[in-house]
N, C-alpha and C positions, 0 to 999 in steps of 0.2 A: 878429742872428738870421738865420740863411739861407733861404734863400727854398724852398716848399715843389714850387714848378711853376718850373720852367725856362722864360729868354724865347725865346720863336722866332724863329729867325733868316730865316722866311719863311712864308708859309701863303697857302692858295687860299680865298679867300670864293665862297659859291655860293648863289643866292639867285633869286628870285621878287620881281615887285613890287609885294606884297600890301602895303599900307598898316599892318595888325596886325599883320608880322612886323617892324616899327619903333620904335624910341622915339625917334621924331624929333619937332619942333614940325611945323606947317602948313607953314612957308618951306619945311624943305628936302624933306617929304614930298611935294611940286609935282614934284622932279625924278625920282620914280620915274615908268617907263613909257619914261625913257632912260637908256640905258646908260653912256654917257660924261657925263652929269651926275650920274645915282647916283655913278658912281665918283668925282667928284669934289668931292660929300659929302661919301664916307666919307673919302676923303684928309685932307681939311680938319679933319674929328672927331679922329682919330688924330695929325695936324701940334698940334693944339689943346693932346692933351691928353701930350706931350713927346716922342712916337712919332717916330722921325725913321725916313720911306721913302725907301730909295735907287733902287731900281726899284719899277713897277708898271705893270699891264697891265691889260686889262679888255674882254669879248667876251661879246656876246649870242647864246645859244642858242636858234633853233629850228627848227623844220621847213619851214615855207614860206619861198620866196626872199625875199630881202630885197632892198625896192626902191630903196636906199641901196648897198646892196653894188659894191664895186669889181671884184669875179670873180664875176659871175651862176655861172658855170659851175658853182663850187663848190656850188652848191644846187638839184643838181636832185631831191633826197630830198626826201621828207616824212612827217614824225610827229605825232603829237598830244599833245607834253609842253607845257606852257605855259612861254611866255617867259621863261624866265631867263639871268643874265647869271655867269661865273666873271670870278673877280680874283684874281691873283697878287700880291700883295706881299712885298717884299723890303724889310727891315729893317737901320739901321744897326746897326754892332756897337756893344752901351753903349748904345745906344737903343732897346731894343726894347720888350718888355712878353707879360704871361703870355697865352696863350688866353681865360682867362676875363676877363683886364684890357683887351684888343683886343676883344673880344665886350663889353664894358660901354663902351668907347670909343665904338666905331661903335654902337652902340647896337640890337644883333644879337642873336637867341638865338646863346648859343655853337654849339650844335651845327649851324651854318650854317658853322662856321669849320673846313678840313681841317688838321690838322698835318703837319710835312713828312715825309712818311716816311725808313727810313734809305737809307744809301750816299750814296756823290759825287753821282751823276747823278739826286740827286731833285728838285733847283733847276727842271736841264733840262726832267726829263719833265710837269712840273707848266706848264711854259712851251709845250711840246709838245702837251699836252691842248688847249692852247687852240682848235686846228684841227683837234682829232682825226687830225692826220696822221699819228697810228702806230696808230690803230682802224680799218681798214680796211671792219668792216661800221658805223661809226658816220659818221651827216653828217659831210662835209668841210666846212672854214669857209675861205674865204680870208684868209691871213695880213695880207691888207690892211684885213680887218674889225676886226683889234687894237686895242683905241685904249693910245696908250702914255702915261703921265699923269707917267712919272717914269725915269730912268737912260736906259739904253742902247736906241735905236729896236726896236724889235719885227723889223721886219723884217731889221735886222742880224742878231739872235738867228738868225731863222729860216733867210736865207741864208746862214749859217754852218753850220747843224746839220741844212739840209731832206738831204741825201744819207743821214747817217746815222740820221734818224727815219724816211725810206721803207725805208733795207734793217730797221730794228730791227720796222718793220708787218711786214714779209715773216717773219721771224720770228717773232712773236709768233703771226699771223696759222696759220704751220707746227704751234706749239706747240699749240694749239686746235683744231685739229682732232681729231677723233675717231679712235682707232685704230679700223682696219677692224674688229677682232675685236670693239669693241664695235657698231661701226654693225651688224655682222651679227645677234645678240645682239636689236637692238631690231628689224630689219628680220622677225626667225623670231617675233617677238611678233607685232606687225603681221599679219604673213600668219597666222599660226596662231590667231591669235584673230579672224580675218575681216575685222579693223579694213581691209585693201587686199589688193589681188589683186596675182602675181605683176607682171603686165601696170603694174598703179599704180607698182609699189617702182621697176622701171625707167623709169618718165617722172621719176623724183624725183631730181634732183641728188647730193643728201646719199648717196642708195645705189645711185647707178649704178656706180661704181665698183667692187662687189661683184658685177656681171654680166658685167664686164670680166677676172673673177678667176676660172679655173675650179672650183677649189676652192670658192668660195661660191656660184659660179652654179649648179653639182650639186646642191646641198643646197637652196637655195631655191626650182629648181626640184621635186625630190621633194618638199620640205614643200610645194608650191603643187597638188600630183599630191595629195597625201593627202587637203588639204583641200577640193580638188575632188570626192574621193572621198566623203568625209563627208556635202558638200553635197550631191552625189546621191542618198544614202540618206537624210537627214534628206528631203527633195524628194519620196523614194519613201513615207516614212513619213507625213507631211503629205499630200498626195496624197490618202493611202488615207483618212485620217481625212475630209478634206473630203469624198471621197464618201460616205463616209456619215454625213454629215452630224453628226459630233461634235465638230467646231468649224469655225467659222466663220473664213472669209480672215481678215475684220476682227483678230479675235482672235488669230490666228495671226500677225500681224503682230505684237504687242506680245508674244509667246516669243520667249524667247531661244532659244529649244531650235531655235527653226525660221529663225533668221538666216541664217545660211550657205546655207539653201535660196532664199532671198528673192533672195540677193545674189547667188549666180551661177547662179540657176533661178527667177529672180523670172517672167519673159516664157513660163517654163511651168507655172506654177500657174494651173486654173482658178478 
């Protein structure tokens, strides 16, 4: 009878080292909290249960420097995702076993377990992730934080492939960017709904660029002329009302109708 799931010829484990996401005994539950014992668990479950790994890799994810790490350099970001660790395994051919038979293996919820995507170079890029060296806004890891458990050293991998994973980030990095036409688009939101002032859009990175463009600079300057104009009159109508006393600043504060006066005519409302 043929088999209904296909065996993977490789896949990423990604995980957390919560104790309940385990079906481990007490012995090996001891080595979560480290990365190259975890991994060396789940190797042991999978070798156990006739799984044969030809490579495998294994690296701990997080935000703060690690005081183990061989390239401080690499970790000068920080975030606040909790510590987890990816693993790439690489499976013999004839020996492998389905998604959900490797997820009862290791003793994992499946959906802890990635499949490999398609094309040649999915092996690579899943070996790649490990340092985030083609995500150029994600933490960098040093390729010497790898621990390698099985095949071919890590760092061969990477000093083989690091030229063509930094030009493949520069691309990637190109692809993701915003066309102007839409960055202008959110920038004429922004300014016309009072969300920032012309003066903010240009301190801001993302849309400087568009001040640099005549074309966009014209327009977001007039939209910034308009809305300045509104502010004044909404300023002039607020004003009149305060004086005679048919609402109060207080109150005036929480309309909407009276924003744009607050915001660029706040310092002259008595």
């Amino acid at each position: 009878m043929a088999r209904l799931n296909a065996d993977l010829s490789f896949f990423m484990l990604v995980s957390d080292y919560n104790p309940e996401h385990y079906n481990w005994p007490e012995k090996e539950l001891s080595a979560l909290g480290d990365c190259k014992a975890t991994a060396e668990v789940i190797k042991k479950r999978l070798e156990d249960n006739g799984v044969k790994v030809k490579e495998m890799y294994a690296i701990e994810h997080k935000g703060e420097k690690k005081a183990d790490s061989k390239s401080k350099e690499y970790h000068n970001s920080t975030d606040t995702t909790k510590p987890h660790y990816h693993i790439v395994v690489r499976l013999e051919p004839s020996h492998g076993a389905t998604l959900e038979e490797i997820a009862e293996y290791i003793g994992v919820p499946p959906e802890v377990i990635e499949k490999p995507r398609p094309g040649r170079y999915s092996y690579p890029n899943s070996l790649s992730y490990l340092t985030h060296i083609k995500y150029e806004n994600k933490i960098q890891y040093a390729p010497e934080d790898v621990v390698t458990l099985a095949g071919t050293d890590y760092m061969d991998y990477y000093n083989e492939n690091k030229d063509r994973w930094i030009k493949a980030r520069a691309i990637k990095a190109k692809k993701d960017e915003k066309p102007l036409d839409r960055r202008f688009r959110e920038a004429m939101h922004k300014l016309e709904s009072g969300e920032l002032s012309c003066e903010e859009l240009a301190g801001i990175p993302e849309y400087r660029k568009l001040f640099l463009s005549a074309k966009y600079q014209r327009k977001l300057e007039a939209a910034a002329k308009r809305v300045e104009k509104l502010a004044f009159l909404d300023w002039r109508r607020l004003y009149n009302k305060l004086q005679n006393n048919e609402i109060s600043k207080e109150e005036a504060k929480t309309h909407e109708e009276y924003r744009l006066a607050f915001k660029y005519r706040g310092d002259f409302i008595i």
